[in-house]
Backbone as CSV, one residue per row, in Angstrom:
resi,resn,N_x,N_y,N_z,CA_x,CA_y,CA_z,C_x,C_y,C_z
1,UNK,0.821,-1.179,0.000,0.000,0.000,0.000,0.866,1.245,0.000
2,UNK,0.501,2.315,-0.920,0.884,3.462,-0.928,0.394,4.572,-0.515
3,UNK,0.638,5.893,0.540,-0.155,6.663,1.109,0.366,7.691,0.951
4,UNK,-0.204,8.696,0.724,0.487,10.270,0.760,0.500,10.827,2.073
5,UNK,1.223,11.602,2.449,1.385,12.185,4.137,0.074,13.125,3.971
6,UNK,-0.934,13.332,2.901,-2.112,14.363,3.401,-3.214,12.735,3.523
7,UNK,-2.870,11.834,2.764,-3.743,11.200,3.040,-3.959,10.164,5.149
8,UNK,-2.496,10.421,5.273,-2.820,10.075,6.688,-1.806,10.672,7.627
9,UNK,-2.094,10.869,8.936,-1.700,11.485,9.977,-0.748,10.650,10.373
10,UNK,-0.245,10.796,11.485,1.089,10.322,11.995,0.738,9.268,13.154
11,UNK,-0.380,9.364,13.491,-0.651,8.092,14.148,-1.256,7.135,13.218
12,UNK,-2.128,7.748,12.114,-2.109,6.484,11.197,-1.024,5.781,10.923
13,UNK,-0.031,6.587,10.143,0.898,5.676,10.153,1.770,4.534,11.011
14,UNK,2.065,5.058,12.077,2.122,4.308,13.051,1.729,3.076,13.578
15,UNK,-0.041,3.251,12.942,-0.611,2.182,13.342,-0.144,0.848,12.059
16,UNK,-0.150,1.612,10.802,-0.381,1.294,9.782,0.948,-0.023,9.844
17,UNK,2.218,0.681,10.669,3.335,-0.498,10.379,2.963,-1.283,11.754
18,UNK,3.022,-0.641,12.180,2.150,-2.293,13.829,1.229,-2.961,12.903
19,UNK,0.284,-2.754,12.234,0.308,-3.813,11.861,0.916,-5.345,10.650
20,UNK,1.674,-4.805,10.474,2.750,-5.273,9.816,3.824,-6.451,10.649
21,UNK,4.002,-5.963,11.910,4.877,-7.064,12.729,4.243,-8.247,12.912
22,UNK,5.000,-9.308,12.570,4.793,-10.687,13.007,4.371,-11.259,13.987
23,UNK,3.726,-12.009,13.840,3.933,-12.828,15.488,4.846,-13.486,15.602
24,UNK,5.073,-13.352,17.336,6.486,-13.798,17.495,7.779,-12.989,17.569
25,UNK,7.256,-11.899,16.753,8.377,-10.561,16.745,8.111,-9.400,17.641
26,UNK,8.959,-8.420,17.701,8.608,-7.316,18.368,9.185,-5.890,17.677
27,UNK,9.133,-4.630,17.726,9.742,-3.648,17.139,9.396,-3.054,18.038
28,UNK,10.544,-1.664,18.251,10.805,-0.479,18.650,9.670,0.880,18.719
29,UNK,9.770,2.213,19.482,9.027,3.048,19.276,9.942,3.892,18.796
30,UNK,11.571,3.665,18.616,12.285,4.180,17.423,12.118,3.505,16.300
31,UNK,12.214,2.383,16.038,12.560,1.843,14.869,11.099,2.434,13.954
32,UNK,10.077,2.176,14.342,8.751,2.951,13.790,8.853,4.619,13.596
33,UNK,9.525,4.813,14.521,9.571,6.617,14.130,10.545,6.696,12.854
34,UNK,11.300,5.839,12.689,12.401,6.151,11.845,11.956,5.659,10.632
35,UNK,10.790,4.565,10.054,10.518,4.356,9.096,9.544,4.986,8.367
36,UNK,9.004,5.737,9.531,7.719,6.752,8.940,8.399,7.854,8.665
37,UNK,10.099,8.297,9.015,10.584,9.515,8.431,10.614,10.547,9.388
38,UNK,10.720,9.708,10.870,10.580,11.238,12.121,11.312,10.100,13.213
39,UNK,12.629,10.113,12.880,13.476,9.862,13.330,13.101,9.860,14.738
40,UNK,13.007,11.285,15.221,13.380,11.808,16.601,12.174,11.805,17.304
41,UNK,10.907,10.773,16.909,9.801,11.330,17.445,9.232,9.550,18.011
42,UNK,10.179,9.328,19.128,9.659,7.652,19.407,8.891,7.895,20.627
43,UNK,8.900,9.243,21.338,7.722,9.763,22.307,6.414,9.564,21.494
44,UNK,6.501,10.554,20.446,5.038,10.616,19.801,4.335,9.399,19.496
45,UNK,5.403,7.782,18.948,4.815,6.698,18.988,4.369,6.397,20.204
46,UNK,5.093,6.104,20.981,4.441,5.694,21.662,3.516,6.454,22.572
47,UNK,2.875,7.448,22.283,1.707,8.226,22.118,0.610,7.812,21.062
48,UNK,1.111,7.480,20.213,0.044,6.695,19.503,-0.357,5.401,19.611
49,UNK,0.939,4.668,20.294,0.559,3.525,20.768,-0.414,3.136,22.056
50,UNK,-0.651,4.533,23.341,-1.278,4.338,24.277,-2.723,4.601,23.414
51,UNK,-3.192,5.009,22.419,-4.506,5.118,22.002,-4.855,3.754,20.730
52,UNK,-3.669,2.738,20.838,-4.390,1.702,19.629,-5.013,0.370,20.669
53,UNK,-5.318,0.578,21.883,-6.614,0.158,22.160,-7.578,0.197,21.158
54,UNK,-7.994,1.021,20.516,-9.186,1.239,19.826,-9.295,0.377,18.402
55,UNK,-8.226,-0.292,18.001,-8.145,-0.743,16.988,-8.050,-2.156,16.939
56,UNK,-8.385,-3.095,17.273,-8.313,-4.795,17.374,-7.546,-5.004,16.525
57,UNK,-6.959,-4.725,15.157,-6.344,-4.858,14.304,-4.602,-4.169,14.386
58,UNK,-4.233,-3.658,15.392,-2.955,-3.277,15.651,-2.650,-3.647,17.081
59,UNK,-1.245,-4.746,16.691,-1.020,-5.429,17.679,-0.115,-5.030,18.486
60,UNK,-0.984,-3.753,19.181,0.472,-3.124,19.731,1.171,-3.677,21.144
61,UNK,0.472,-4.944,21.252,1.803,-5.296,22.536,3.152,-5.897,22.088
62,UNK,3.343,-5.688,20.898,4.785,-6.228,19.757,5.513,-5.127,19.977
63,UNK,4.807,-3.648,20.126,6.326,-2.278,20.935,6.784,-2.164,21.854
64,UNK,7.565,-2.459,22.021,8.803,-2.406,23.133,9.666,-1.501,23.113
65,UNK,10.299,-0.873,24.283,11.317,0.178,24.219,12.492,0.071,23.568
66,UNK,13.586,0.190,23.359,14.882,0.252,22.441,15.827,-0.967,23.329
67,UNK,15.475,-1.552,24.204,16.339,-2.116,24.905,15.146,-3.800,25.535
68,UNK,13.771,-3.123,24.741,12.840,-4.303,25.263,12.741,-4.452,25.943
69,UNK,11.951,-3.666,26.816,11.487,-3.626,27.899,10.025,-3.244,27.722
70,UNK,8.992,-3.842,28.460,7.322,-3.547,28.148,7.039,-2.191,28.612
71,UNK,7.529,-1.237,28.542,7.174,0.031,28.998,5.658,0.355,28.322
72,UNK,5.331,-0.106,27.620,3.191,0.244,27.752,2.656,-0.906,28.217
73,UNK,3.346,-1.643,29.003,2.456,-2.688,29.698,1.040,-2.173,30.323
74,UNK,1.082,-1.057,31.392,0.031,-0.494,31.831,-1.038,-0.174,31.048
75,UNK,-1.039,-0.245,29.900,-1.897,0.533,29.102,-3.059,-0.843,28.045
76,UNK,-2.786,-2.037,28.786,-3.583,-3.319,28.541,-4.033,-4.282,29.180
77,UNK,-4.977,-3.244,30.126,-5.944,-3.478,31.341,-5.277,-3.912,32.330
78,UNK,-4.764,-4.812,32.437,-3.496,-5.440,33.548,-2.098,-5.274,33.411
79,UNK,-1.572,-5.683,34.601,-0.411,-5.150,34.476,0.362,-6.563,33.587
80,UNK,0.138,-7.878,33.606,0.212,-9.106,32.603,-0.024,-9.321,31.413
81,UNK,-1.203,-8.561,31.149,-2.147,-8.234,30.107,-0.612,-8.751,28.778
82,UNK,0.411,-7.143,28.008,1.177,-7.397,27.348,2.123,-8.694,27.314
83,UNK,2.702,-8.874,28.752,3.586,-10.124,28.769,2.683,-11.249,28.428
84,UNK,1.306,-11.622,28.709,0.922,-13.023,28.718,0.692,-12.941,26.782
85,UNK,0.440,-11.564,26.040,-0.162,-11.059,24.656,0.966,-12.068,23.989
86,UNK,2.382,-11.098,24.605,3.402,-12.031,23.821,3.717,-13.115,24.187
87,UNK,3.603,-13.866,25.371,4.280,-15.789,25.498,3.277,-16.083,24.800
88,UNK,1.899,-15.889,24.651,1.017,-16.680,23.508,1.430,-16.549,22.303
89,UNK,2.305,-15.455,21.713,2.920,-15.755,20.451,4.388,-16.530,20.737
90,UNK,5.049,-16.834,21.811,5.878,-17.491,21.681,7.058,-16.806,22.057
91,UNK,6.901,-15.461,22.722,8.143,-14.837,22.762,8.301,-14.428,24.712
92,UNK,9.052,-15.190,24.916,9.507,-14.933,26.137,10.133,-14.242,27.301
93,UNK,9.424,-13.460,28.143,9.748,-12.231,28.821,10.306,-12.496,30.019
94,UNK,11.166,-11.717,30.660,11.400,-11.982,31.948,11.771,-10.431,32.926
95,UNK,10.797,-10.217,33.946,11.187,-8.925,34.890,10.896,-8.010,33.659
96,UNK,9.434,-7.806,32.687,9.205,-7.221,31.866,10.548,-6.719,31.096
97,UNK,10.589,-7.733,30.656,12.126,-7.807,29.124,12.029,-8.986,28.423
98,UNK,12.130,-8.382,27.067,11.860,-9.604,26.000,13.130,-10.198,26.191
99,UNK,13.393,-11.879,26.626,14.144,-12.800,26.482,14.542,-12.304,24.215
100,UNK,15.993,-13.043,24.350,16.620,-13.004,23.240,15.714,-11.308,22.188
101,UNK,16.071,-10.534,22.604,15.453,-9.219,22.012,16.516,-9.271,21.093
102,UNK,17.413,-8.983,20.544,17.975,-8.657,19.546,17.323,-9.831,18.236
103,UNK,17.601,-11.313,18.474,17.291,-12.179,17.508,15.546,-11.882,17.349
104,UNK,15.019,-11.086,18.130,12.990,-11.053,17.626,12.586,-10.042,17.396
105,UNK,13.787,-9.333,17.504,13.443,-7.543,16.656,13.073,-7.613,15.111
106,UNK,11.985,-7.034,14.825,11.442,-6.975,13.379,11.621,-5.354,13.360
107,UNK,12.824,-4.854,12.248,12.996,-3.656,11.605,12.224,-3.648,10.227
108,UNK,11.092,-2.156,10.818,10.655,-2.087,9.653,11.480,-1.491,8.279
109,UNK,12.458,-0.748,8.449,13.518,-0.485,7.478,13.718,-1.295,6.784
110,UNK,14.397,-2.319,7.344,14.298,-3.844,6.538,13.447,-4.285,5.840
111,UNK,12.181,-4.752,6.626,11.679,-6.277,6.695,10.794,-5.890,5.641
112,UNK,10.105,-4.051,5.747,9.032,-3.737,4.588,10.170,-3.783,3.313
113,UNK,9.143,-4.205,2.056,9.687,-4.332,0.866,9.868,-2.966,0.209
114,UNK,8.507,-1.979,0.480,8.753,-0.635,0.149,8.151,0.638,1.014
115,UNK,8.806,1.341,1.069,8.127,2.500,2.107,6.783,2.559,1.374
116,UNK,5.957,2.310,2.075,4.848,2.651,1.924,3.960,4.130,2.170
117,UNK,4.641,4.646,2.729,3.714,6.090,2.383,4.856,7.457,1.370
C-alpha cells in the first residue's frame, strides 16, 4: 500500500506499520519513528501507541522500548495483560524484558519491501 502524508496522519501511520509485525516478533518506538521519516519522534509513537486500544487490528503489545522492555504494559488493562499477549505468540519475557530481544526484533527499514507512504 501506498499513502500520501495528506492522506494520513502520523498516528495512522504508526498504526499502519504495527500492523505489519509478526507474530512472534517485536519492534521499537524508534525503529517505527524512523521508518515513517521522524526519526526523533519515538515519544510521539508511543503516544500513539497508548490510544491503539481502539483498533483490534494493531497489535500493539509487539512495541517495546529500544532495549525491550514492556514500557506500555500499563496501558492493557493489567499489568500481565502485554507479557501473557506475547508468550502466547511465543516470545519470552522476563522482569518485563523480552528474552533473546535482539534475535525477535522486526525492523521495519528492513523487513518492509517498500516504504509505503
Amino acid at each position: 500500500m501506498n499513502y500520501s502524508d495528506q492522506t494520513l496522519g502520523f498516528f495512522d501511520k504508526v498504526y499502519e506499520v504495527v500492523r505489519h509485525i509478526p507474530e512472534g516478533k517485536v519492534t521499537t518506538y524508534g525503529a517505527i519513528a524512523r521508518y515513517i521519516g521522524s526519526g526523533g519522534s519515538s515519544r510521539m509513537v508511543g503516544w500513539a501507541m497508548n490510544g491503539a486500544g481502539r483498533f483490534p487490528d494493531v497489535p500493539a503489545h509487539r512495541v517495546v522500548n529500544r532495549i525491550g522492555l514492556l514500557t506500555g504494559k500499563m496501558h492493557f488493562g493489567s499489568s500481565t495483560a502485554m507479557q501473557q499477549m506475547l508468550e502466547a505468540e511465543g516470545v519470552e519475557v522476563k522482569d518485563d524484558k523480552v528474552v533473546a530481544f535482539k534475535e525477535l526484533l522486526w525492523e521495519p527499514t528492513i523487513e518492509l519491501d517498500e516504504y509505503m507512504f
